[in-house]
C-alpha positions, 0 to 999 in steps of 0.5 A, spaced: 489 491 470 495 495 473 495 491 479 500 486 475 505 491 473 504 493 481 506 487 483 512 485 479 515 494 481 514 490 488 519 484 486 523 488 482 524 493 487 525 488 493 530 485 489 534 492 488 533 493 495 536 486 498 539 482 493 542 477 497 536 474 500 531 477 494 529 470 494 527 468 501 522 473 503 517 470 506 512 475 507 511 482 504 506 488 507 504 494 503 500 500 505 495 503 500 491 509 502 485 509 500 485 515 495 491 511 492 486 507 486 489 500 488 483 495 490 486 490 496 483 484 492 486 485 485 492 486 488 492 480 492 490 477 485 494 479 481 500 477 487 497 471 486 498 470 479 505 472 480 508 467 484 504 462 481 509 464 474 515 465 479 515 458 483 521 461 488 516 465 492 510 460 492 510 460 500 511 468 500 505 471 503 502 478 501 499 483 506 495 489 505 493 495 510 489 499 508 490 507 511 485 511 511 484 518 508 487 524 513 487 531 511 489 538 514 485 544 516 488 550 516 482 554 520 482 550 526 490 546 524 488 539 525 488 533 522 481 529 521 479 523 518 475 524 511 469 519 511 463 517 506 468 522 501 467 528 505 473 533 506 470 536 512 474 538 518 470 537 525 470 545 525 465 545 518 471 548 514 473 544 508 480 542 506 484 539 500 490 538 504 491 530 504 495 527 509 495 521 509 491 516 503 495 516 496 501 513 499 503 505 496 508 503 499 512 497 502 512 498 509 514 490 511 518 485 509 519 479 512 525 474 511 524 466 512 531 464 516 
């Protein structure tokens, strides 16, 4: 399961970030594209099971946001939305220039006062 190894890169990360106040986060917010192979749930499960061991965040809370797939088209030079897994622009022409939905990263964190 490498979403435990994931979870522990976001706490080393953040400890590199802020090492004063590493250990007064309160809330920590990641955005996972939907391409990126991260599923929400075993992520929070595994950030559970992290703060459960690391007793200093035990009130530290995880949120997850979902980004959807964006790709490019070259014909028509827009960007569109991929649904039910169809790299498909609104113009017919298909595309595999991804915008946005292979991104993992930390886009918030929130400290306690």
């Amino acid at each position: 399961m490498h979403e435990i190894a994931i979870v522990k890169d976001i706490f080393k990360t953040l400890e590199q970030a802020y090492p004063e106040t590493y250990e007064n986060i309160a809330k920590i917010t990641i955005e996972a594209g939907l391409l990126c192979n991260v599923q929400p749930i075993l992520i929070q499960n595994a950030f559970e099971a992290f703060v459960l061991e690391e007793t200093r965040f035990r009130e530290t809370e995880l949120e997850i946001e979902l980004l959807p797939i964006i790709a490019y088209c070259k014909q028509c030079t827009s960007q569109f939305e991929v649904r039910f897994h169809k790299f498909v622009c609104v113009c017919g022409q298909p595309s595999d220039q991804i915008v946005q939905g292979e991104e993992l990263r930390i886009s918030q964190v929130i400290f306690k006062d």
